[in-house]
LUMLUMDREN-2810 file (N, C-alpha, C; in Angstrom, 1 decimal):
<atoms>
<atom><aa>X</aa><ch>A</ch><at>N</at><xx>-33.3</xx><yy>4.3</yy><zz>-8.3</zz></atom>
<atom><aa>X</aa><ch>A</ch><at>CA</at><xx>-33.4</xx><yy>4.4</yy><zz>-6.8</zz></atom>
<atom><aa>X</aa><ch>A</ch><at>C</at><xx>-33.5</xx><yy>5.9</yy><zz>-6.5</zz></atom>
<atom><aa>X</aa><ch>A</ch><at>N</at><xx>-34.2</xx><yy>6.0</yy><zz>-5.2</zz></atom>
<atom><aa>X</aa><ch>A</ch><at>CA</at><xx>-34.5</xx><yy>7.4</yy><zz>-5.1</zz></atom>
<atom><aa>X</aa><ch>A</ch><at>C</at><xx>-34.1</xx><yy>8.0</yy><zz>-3.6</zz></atom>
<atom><aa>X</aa><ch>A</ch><at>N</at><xx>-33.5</xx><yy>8.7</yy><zz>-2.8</zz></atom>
<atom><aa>X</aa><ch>A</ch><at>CA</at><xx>-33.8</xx><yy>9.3</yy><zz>-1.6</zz></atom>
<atom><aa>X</aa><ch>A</ch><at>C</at><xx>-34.5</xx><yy>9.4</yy><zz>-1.1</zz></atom>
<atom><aa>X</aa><ch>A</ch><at>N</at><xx>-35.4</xx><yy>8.7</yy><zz>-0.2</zz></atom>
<atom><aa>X</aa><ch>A</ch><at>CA</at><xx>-36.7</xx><yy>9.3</yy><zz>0.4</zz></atom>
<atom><aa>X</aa><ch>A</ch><at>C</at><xx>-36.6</xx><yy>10.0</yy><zz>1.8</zz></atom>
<atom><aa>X</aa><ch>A</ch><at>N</at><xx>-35.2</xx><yy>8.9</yy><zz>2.7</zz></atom>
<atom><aa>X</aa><ch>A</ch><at>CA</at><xx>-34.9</xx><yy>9.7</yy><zz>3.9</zz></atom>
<atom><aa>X</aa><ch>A</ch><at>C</at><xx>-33.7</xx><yy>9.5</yy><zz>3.8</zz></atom>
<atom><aa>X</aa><ch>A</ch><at>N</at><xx>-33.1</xx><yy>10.5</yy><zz>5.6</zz></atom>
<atom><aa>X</aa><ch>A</ch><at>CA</at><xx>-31.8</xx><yy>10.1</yy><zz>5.9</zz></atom>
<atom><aa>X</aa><ch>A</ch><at>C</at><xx>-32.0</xx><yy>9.6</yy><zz>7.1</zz></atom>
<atom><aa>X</aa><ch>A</ch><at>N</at><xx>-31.0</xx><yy>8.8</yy><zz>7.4</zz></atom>
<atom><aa>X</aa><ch>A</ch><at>CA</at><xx>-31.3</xx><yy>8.5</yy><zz>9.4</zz></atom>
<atom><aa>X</aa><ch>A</ch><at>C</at><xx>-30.1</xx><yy>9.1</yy><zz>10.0</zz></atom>
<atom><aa>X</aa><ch>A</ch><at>N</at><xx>-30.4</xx><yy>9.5</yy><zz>10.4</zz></atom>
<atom><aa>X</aa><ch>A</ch><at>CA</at><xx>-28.8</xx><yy>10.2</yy><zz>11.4</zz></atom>
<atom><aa>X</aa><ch>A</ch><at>C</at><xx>-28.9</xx><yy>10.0</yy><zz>13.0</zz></atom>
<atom><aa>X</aa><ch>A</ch><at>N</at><xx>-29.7</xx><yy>9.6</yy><zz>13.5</zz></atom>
<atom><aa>X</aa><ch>A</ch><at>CA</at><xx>-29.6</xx><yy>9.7</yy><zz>15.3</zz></atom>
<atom><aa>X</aa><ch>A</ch><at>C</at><xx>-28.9</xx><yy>7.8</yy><zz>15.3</zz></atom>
<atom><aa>X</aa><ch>A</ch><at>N</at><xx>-28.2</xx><yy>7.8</yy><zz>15.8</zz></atom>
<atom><aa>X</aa><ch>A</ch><at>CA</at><xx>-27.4</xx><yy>6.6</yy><zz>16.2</zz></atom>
<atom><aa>X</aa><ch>A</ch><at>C</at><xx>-28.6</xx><yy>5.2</yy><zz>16.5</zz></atom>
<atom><aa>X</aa><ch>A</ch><at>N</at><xx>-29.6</xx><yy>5.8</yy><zz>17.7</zz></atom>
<atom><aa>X</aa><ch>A</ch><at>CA</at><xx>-30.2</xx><yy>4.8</yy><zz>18.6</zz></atom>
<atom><aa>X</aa><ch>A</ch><at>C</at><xx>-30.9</xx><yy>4.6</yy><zz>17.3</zz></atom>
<atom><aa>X</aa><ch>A</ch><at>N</at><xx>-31.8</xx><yy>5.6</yy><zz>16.4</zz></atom>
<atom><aa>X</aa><ch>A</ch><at>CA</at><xx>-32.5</xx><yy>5.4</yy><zz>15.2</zz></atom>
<atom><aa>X</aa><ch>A</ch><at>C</at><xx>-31.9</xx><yy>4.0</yy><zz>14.1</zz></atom>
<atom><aa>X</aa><ch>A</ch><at>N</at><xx>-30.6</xx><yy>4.3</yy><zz>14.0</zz></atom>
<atom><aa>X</aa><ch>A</ch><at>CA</at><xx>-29.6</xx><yy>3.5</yy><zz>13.0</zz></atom>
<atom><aa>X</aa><ch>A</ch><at>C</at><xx>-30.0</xx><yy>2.5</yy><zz>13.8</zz></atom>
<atom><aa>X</aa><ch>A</ch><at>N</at><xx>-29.4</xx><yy>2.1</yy><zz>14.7</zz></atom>
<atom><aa>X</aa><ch>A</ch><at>CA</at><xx>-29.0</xx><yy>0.5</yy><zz>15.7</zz></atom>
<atom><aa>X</aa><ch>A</ch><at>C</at><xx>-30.2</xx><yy>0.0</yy><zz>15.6</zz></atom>
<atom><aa>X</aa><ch>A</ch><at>N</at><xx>-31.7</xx><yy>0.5</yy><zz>15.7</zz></atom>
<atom><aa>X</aa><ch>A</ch><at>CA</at><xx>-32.5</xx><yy>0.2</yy><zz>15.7</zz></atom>
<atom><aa>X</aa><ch>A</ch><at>C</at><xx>-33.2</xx><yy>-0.8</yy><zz>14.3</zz></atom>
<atom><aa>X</aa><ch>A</ch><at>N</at><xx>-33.0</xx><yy>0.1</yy><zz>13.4</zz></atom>
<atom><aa>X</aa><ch>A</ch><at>CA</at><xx>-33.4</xx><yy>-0.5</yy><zz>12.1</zz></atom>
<atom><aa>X</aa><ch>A</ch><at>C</at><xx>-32.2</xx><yy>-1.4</yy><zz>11.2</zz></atom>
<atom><aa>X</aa><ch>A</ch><at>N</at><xx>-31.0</xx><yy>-1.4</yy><zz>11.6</zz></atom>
<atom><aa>X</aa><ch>A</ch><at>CA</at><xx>-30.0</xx><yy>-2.1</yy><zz>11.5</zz></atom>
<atom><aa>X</aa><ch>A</ch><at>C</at><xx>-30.5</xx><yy>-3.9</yy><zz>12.5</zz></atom>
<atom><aa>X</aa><ch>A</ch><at>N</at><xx>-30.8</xx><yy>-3.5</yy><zz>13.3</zz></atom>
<atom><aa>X</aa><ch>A</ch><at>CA</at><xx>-31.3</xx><yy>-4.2</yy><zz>14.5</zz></atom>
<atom><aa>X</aa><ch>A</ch><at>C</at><xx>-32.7</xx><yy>-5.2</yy><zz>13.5</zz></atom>
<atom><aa>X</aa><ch>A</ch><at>N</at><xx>-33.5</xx><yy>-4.3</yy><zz>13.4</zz></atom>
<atom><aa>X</aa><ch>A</ch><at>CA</at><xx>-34.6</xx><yy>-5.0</yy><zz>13.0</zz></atom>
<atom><aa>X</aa><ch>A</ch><at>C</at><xx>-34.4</xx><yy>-5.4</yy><zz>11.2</zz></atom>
<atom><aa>X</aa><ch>A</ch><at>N</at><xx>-33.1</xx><yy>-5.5</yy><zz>10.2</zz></atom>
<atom><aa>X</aa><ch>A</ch><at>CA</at><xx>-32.7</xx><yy>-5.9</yy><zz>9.5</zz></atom>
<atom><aa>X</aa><ch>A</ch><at>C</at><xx>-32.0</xx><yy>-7.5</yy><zz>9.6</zz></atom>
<atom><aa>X</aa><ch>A</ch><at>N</at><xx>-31.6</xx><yy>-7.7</yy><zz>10.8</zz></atom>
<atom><aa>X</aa><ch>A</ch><at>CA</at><xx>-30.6</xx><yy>-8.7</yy><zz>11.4</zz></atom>
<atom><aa>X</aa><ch>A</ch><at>C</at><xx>-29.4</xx><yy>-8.4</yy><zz>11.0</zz></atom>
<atom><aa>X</aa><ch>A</ch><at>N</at><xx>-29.1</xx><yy>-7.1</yy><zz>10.9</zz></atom>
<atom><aa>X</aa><ch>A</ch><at>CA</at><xx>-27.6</xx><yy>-6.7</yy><zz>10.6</zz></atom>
<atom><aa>X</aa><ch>A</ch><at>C</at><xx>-26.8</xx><yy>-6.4</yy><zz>11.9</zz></atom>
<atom><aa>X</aa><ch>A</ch><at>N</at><xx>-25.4</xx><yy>-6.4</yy><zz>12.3</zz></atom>
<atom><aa>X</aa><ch>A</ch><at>CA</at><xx>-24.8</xx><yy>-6.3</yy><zz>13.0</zz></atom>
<atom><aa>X</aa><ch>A</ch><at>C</at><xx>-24.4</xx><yy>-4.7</yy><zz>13.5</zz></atom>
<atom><aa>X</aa><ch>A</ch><at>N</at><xx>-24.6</xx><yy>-4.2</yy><zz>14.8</zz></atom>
<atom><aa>X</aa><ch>A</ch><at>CA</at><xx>-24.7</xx><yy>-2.7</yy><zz>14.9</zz></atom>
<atom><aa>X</aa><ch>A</ch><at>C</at><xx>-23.2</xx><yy>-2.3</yy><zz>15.4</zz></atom>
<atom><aa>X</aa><ch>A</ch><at>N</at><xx>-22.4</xx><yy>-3.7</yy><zz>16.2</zz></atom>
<atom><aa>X</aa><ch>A</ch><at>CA</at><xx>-20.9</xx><yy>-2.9</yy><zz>16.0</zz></atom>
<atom><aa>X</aa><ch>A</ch><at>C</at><xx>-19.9</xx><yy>-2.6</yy><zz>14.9</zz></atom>
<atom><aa>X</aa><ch>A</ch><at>N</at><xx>-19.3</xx><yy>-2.1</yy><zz>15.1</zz></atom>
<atom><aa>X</aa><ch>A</ch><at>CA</at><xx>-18.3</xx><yy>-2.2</yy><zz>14.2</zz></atom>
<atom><aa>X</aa><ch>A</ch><at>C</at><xx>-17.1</xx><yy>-2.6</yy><zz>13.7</zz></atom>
<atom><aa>X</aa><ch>A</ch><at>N</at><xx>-16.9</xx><yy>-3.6</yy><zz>12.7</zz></atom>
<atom><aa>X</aa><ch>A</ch><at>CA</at><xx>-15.9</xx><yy>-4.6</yy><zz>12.5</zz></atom>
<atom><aa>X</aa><ch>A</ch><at>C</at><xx>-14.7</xx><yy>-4.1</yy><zz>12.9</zz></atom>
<atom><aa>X</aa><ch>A</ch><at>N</at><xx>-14.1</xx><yy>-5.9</yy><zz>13.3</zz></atom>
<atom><aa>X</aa><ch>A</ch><at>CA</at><xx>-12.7</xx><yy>-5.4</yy><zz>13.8</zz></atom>
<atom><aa>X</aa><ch>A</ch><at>C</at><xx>-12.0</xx><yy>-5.2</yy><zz>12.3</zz></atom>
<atom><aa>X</aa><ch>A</ch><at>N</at><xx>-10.6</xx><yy>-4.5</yy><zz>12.5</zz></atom>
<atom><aa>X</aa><ch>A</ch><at>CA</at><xx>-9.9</xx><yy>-4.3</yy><zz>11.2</zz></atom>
<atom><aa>X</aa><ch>A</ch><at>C</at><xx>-8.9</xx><yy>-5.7</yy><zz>11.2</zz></atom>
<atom><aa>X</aa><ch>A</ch><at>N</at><xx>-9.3</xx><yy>-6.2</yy><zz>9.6</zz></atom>
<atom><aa>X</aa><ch>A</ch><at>CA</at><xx>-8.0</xx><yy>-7.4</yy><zz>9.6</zz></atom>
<atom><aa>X</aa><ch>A</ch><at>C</at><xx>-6.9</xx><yy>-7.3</yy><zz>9.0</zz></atom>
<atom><aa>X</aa><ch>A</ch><at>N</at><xx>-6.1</xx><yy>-8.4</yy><zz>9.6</zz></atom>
<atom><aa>X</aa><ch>A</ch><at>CA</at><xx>-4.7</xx><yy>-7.7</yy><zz>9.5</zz></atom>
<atom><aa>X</aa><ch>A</ch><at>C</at><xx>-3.9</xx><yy>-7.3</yy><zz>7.6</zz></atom>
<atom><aa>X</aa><ch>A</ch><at>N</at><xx>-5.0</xx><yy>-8.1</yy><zz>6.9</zz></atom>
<atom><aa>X</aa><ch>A</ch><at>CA</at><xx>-4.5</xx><yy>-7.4</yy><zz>5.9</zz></atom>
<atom><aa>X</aa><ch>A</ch><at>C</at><xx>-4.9</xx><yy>-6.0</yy><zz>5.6</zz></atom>
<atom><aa>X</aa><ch>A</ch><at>N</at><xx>-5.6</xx><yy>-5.2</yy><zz>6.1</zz></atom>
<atom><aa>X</aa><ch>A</ch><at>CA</at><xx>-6.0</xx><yy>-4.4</yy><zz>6.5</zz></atom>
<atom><aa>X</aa><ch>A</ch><at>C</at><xx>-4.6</xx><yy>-3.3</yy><zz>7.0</zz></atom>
<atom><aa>X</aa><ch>A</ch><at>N</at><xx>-4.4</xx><yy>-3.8</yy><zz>8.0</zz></atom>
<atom><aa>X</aa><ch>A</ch><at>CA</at><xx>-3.4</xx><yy>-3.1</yy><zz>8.5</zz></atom>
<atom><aa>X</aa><ch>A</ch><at>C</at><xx>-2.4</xx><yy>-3.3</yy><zz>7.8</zz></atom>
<atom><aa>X</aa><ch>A</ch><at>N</at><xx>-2.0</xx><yy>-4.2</yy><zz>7.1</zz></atom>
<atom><aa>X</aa><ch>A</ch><at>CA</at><xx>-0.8</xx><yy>-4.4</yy><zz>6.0</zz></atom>
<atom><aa>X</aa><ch>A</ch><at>C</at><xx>-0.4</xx><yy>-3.1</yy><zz>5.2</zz></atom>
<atom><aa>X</aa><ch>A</ch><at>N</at><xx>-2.1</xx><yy>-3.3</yy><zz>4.5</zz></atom>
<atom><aa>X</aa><ch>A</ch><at>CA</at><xx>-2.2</xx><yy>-2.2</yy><zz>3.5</zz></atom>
<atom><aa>X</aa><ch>A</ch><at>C</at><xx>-1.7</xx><yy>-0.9</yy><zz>3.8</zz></atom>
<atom><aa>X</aa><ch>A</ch><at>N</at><xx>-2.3</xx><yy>-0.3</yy><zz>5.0</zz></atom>
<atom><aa>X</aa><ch>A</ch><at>CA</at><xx>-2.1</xx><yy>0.9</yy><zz>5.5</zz></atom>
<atom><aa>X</aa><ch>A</ch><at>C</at><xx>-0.6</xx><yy>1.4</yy><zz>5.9</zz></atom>
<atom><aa>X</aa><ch>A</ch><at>N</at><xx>-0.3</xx><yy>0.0</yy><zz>5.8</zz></atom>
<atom><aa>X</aa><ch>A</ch><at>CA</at><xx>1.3</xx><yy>0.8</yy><zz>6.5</zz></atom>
<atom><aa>X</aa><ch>A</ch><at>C</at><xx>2.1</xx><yy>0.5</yy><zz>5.0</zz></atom>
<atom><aa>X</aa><ch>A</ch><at>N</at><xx>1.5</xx><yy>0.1</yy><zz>4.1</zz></atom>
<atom><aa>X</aa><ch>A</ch><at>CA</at><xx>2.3</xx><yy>0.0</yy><zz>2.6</zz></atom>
<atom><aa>X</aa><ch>A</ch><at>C</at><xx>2.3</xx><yy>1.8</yy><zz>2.2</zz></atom>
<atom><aa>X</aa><ch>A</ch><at>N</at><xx>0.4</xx><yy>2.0</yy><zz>2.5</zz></atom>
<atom><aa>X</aa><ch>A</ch><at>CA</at><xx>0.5</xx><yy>3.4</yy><zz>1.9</zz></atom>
<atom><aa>X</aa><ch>A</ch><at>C</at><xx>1.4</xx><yy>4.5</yy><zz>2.3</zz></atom>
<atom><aa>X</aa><ch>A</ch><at>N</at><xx>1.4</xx><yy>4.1</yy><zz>4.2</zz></atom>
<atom><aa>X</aa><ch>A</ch><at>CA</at><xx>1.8</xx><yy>5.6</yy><zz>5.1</zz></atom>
<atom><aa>X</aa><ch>A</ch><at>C</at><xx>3.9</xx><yy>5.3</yy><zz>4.4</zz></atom>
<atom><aa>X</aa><ch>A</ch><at>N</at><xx>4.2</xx><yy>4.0</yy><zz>4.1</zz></atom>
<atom><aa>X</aa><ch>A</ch><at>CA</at><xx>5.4</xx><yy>4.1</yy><zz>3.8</zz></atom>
<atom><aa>X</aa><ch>A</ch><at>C</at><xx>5.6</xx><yy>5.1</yy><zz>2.2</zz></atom>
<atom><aa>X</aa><ch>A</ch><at>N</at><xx>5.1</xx><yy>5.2</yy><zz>1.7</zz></atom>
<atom><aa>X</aa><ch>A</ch><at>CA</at><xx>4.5</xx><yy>5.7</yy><zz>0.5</zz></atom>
<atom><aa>X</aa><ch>A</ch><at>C</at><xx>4.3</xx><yy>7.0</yy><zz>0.5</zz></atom>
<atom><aa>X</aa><ch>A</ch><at>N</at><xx>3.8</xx><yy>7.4</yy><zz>1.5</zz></atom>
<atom><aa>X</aa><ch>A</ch><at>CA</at><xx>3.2</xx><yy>8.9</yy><zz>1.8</zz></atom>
<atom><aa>X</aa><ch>A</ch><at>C</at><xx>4.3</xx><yy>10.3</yy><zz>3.0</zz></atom>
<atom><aa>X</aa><ch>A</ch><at>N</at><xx>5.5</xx><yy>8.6</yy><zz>3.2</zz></atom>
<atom><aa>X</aa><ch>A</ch><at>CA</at><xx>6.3</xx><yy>9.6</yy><zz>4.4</zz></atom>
<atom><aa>X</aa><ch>A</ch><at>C</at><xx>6.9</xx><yy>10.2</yy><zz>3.1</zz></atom>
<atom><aa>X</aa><ch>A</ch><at>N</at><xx>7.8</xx><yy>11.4</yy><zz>3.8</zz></atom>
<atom><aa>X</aa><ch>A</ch><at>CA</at><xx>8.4</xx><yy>12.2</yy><zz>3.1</zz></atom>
<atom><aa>X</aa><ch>A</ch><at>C</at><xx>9.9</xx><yy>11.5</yy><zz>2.8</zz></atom>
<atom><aa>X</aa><ch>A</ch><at>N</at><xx>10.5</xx><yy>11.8</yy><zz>1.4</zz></atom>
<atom><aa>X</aa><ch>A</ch><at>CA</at><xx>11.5</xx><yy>11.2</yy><zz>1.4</zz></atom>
<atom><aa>X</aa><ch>A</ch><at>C</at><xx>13.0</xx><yy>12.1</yy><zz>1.0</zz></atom>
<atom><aa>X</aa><ch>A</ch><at>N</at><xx>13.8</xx><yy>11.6</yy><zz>1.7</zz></atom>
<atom><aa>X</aa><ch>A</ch><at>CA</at><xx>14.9</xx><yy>12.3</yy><zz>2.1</zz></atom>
<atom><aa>X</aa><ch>A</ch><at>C</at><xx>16.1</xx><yy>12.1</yy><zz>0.9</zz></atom>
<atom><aa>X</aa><ch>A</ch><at>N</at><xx>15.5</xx><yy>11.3</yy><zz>0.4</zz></atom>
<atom><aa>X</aa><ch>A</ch><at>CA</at><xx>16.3</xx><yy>11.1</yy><zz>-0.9</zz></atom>
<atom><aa>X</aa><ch>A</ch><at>C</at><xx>16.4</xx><yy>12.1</yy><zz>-2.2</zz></atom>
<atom><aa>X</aa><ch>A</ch><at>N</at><xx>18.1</xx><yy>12.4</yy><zz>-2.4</zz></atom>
<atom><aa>X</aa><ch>A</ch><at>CA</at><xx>18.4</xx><yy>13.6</yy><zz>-3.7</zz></atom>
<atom><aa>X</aa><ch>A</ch><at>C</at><xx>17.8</xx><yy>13.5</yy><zz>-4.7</zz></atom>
<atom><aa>X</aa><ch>A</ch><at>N</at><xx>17.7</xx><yy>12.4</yy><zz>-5.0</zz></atom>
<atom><aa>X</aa><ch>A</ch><at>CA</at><xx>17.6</xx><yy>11.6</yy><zz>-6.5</zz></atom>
<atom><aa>X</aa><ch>A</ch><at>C</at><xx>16.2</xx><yy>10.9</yy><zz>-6.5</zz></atom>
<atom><aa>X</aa><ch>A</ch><at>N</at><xx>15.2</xx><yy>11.5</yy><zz>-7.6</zz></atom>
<atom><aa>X</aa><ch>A</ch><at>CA</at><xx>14.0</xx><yy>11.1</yy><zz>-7.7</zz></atom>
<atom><aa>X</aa><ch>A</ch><at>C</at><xx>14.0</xx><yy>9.7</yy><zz>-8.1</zz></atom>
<atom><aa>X</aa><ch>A</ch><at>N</at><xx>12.8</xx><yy>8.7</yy><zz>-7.8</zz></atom>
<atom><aa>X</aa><ch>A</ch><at>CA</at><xx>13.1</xx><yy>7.5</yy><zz>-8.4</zz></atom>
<atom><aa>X</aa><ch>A</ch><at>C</at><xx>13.2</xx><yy>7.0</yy><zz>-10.0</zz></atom>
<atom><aa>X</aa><ch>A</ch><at>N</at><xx>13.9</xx><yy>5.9</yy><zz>-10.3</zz></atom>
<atom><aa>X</aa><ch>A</ch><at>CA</at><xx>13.7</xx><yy>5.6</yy><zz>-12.0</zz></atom>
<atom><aa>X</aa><ch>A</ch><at>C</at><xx>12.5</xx><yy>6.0</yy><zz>-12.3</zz></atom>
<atom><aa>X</aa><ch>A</ch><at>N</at><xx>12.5</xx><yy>7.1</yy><zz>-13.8</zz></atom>
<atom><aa>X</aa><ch>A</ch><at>CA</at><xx>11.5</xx><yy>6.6</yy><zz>-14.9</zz></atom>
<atom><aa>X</aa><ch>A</ch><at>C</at><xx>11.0</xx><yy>8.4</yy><zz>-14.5</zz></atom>
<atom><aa>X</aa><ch>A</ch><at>N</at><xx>11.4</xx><yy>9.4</yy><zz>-13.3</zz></atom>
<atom><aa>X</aa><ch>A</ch><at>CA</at><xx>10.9</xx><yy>10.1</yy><zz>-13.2</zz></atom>
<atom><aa>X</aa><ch>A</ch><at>C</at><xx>11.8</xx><yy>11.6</yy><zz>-13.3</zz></atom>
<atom><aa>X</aa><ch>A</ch><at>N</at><xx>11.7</xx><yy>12.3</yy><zz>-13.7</zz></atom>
<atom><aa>X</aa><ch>A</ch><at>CA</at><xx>12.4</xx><yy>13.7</yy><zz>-14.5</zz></atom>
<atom><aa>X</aa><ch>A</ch><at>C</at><xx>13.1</xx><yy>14.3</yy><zz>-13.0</zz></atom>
<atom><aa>X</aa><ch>A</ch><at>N</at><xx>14.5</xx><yy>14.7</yy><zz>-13.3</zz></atom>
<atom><aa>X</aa><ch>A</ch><at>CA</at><xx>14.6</xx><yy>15.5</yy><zz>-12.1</zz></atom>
<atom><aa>X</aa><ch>A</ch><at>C</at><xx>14.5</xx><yy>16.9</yy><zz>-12.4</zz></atom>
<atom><aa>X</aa><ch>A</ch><at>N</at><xx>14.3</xx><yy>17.6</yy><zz>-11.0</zz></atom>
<atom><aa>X</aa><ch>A</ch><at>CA</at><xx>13.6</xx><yy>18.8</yy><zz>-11.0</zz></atom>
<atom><aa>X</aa><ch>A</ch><at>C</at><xx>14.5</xx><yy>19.9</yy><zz>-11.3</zz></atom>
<atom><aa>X</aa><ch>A</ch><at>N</at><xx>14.1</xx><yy>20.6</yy><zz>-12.6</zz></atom>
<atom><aa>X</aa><ch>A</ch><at>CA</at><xx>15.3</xx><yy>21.5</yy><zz>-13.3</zz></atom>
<atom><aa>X</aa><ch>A</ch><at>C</at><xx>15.4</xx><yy>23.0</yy><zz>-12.2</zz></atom>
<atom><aa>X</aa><ch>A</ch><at>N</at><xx>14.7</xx><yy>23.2</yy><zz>-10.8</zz></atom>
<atom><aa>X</aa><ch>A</ch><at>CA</at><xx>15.4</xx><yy>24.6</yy><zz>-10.3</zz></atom>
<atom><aa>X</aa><ch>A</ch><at>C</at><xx>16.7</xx><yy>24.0</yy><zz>-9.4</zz></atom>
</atoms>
């Protein structure tokens, strides 16, 4: 497969999205969806805890 173009003007997209029979809004998010993300951001807060979890070395400074 090769690059021949890019399309970047929006009305250009909707258009040929349009004349594919594809849908030009954009899906709603489902709720597993939102599940996920709040699994990660719990994951990603900072944690206040001394003691690293099982299985992992604590930090010798």
């Amino acid at each position: 497969m090769k690059l021949v173009a890019m399309i970047t003007e929006p009305s250009s997209i909707a258009r040929f999205l349009t004349a594919l029979g594809e849908p030009t809004d954009v899906p709603a998010r489902s709720s597993s969806a939102d599940a996920a993300a709040a699994v990660l951001e719990e994951h990603r807060a900072p944690s206040h805890r001394s003691d690293p979890p099982n299985g992992y070395p604590k930090d010798p400074t």
